[in-house]
C-alpha angles and dihedrals in degrees: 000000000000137000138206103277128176097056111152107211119222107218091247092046087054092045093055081041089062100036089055095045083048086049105044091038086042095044094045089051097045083039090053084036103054085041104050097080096050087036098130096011120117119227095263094060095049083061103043084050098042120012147289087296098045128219108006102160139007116317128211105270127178089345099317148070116249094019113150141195155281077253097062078045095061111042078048083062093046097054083056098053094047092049086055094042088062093047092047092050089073086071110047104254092122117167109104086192093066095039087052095048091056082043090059096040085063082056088046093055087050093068090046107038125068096232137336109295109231095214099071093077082171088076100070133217104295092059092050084057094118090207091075103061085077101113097226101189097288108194121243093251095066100042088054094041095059092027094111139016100270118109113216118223141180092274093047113022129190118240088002087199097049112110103156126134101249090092090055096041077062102048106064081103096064086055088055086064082096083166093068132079116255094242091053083045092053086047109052086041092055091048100057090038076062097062092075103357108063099164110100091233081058092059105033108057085051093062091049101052083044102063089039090064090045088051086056097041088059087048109258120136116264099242081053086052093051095047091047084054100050085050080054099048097043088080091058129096112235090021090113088094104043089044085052096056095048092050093050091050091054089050098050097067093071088064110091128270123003098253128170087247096063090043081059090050089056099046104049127173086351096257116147085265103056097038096052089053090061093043098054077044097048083045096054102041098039106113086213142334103285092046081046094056097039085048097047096044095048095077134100091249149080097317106180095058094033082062101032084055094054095045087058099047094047099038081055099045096046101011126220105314092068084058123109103263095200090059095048093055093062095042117131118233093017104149095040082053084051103046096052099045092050087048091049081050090055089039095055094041112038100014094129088065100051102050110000133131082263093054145330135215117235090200090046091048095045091056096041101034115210075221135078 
């Protein structure tokens, strides 16, 4: 697995590169984090609990306004495997799978341990974030998926009949490699879905939403992403489900005004499938982020990734700045969210100088261990 190397980054091009990391990282955890309190309710019950027009702002969620889940956890995780990924690869040491399963075994660590032990320096900084150890309903899935050492694959998936969306509420930093190419994108995305999500529809959609975020990081329009990821998919065996759902979702903007009842369509029965097609709808008739999120939260489904889903998707089409600015404030977690993803923007853009054969940076090394 390879990727486009050699890129030279102009300062305005690495200013919109960070924005758009900020915004994709940002969006996916507001997003998690409006959604976390309705996450299982039926619409009837958002309203019961908040009003005729449902969820409008952050709710209270394990003990807090703006907490969000074991999903904002993991795609945390995956920014830092991919940035190791990148500072073991000078020396040799070249399979991102692998580097993201140790990533997710940190995570992993982090719902069964009281609090980072200070003595695995091999960890790295992220997994010492004492935030994180808070167990935030992770599903069974992935406790089961990254119980043990061993690293599901294609081949040999973990949970083969688990299609569910937590894999692809992971998987929006595969689509911020803007040097790769989209199929290695889709790749590497589907491997690591694999490690707790075996079902193709599991995968799959994370490959897809994937390679949509990676369109709009590199600047195309979302209906043109999703059109780029529907041409992808179309190789691969089982994708018959997850292209049906993004094709109904862009459909389904041409039906009339946005409403709560066509968001539940579209969401089904809450499988990967079914959750990533809101989400692309709730992305393209939102008339910005904020009416995105609320209409992607105020549905009988899986809330939190509905909405996770649709953070990402719009943080990586328009970047921070489009973001609410009232609900960041209250994030949890905010400035860790913001350090890593300023840190992946340096990485991808002037990794070379920070660990390269000319020079390394202790500081650098000692947060992104060449280690574990």
């Amino acid at each position: 697995m390879g990727a486009t190397a050699g890129a030279v980054w102009g300062r305005s091009e690495q200013q919109d590169f960070r924005s758009r990391v900020r915004g994709t990282l940002l969006g996916s955890a507001v997003g998690d984090a409006l959604g976390a309190p309705v996450d299982g309710l039926t619409l009837d019950e958002i309203r019961a609990a908040y009003g005729a027009d449902g969820l409008v702002d952050l709710g209270p969620g394990f003990g807090r306004r703006g907490a969000v889940t074991h999903l904002t956890q993991l795609a945390l995780f995956t920014v830092d495997g991919l940035i190791r990924a990148q500072v073991r690869r000078d020396i040799g040491a070249w399979h991102p799978p692998t580097d993201l399963h140790r990533a997710y075994l940190r995570w992993a660590a982090t719902q069964r341990d009281w609090g980072p032990d200070e003595r695995r320096k091999e960890d790295g900084w992220l997994a010492r974030e004492e935030w994180l150890y808070a167990r935030r309903e992770p599903t069974r899935a992935l406790l089961m998926g990254f119980g043990d050492d061993r690293m599901g694959t294609l081949e040999s998936p973990k949970n083969p009949n688990e299609p569910g969306p937590e894999a692809t509420a992971r998987s929006a930093p595969f689509g911020l490699l803007v040097g790769w190419e989209p199929q290695l994108v889709v790749q590497l995305a589907v491997e690591c879905a694999a490690q707790t999500h075996g079902h193709p529809t599991g995968f799959l959609a994370a490959g897809a939403y994937a390679v949509v975020v990676h369109a709009l990081a590199r600047g195309e329009g979302l209906d043109g992403a999703v059109q780029r990821a529907l041409a992808l998919l179309s190789a691969r065996p089982g994708h018959q489900i997850v292209s049906d759902g993004l094709q109904h979702a862009l459909g389904a903007v041409r039906q009339g005004m946005p409403s709560p009842g066509r968001v539940e369509e579209l969401v089904g029965d809450g499988t990967a499938d079914g959750v990533l097609a809101a989400a692309v709808y709730c992305a393209l008739v939102g008339a910005d982020v904020r009416h995105g999120l609320i209409l992607a939260v105020n549905q009988g489904g899986p809330s939190a990734a509905t909405a996770a889903l649709t953070g990402g998707l719009l943080g990586a089409l328009h970047g921070e700045t489009a973001l609410p600015p009232a609900w960041l404030a209250e994030l949890e977690g905010r400035p860790t969210v913001l350090e890593l993803s300023d840190d992946f923007a340096m990485e991808m853009t002037q990794g070379p100088a920070l660990h390269g054969p000319a020079g390394a940076s202790p500081g650098w090394l000692a947060r992104y261990p060449r280690g574990r």
